[in-house]
C-alpha positions in Angstrom: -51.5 -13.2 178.1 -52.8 -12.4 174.1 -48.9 -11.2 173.7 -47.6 -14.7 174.7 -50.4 -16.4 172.9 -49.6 -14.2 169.8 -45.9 -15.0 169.9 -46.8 -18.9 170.9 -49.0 -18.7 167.6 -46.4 -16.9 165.4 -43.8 -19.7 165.9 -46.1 -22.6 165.3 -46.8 -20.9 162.1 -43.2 -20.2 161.5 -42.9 -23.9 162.2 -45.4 -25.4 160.2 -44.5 -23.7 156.9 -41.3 -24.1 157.1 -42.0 -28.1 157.4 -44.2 -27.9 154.4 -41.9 -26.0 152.6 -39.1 -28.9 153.4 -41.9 -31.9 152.2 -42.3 -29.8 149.1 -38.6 -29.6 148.7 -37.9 -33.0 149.3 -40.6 -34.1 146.5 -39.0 -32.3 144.3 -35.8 -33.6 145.2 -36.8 -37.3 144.5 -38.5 -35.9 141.7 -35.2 -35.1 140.1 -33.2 -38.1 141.6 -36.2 -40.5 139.8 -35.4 -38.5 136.7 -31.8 -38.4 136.4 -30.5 -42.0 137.9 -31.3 -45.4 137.0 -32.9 -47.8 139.8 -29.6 -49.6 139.9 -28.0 -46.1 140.4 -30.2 -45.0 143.1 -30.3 -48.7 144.9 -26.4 -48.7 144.8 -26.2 -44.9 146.2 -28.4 -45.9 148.8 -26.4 -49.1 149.9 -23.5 -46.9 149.6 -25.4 -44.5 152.5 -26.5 -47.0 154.5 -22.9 -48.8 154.8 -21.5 -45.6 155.5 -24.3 -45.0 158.8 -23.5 -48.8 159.9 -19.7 -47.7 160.6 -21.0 -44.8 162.4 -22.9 -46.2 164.5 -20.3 -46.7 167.6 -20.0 -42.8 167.4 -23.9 -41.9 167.2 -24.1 -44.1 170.3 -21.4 -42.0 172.0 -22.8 -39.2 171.5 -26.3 -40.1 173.0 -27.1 -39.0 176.5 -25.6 -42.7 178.2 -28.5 -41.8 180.4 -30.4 -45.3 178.5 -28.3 -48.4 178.5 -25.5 -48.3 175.6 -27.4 -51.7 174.3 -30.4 -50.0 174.2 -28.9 -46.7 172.3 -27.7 -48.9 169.9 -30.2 -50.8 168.9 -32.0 -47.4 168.3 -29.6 -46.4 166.2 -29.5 -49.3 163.9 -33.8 -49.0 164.1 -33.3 -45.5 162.7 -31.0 -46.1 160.2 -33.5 -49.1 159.2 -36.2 -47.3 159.4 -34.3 -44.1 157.1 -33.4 -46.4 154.7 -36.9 -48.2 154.1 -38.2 -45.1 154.2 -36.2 -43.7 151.3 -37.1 -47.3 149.0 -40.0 -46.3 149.1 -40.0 -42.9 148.7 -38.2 -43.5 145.3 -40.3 -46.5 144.3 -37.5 -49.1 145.1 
């Protein structure tokens, strides 16, 4: 019982640092994009990103487990892609 509790321990460690190490990575990245691009630059590269997910979206849905209805998978889709994109306004101040 202390092995598996051990080894159940070691990988939510393993875990956790390796998602602060990613949130201190990504500060850094938007750090440097802040830095280096113009608002208009970084609105427009966004845009650009989010246009790009919007024609994906018939293949995200696809590729979902057609366990849920395909209205419902896609509406979740486009609610991710949404949410990813507010997300990263406001993460760069936009």
């Amino acid at each position: 019982m202390k092995i598996l509790t051990a080894g159940t321990l070691a990988i939510g460690l393993t875990l956790s640092f390796n998602t602060m190490a990613t949130n201190a990575l990504d500060s850094l990245s938007i750090e440097s994009i802040k830095q280096n691009m113009t608002t208009e630059q970084i609105q427009s590269v966004l845009d650009d990103w989010k246009a790009e997910q919007l024609s994906l979206v018939e293949r995200k849905v696809e590729a979902m487990s057609d366990t849920a209805p395909y209205i419902e998978r896609k509406k979740y889709v486009l609610l991710r892609i949404d949410q990813e994109y507010n997300n990263l306004n406001k993460a760069l101040g936009l």
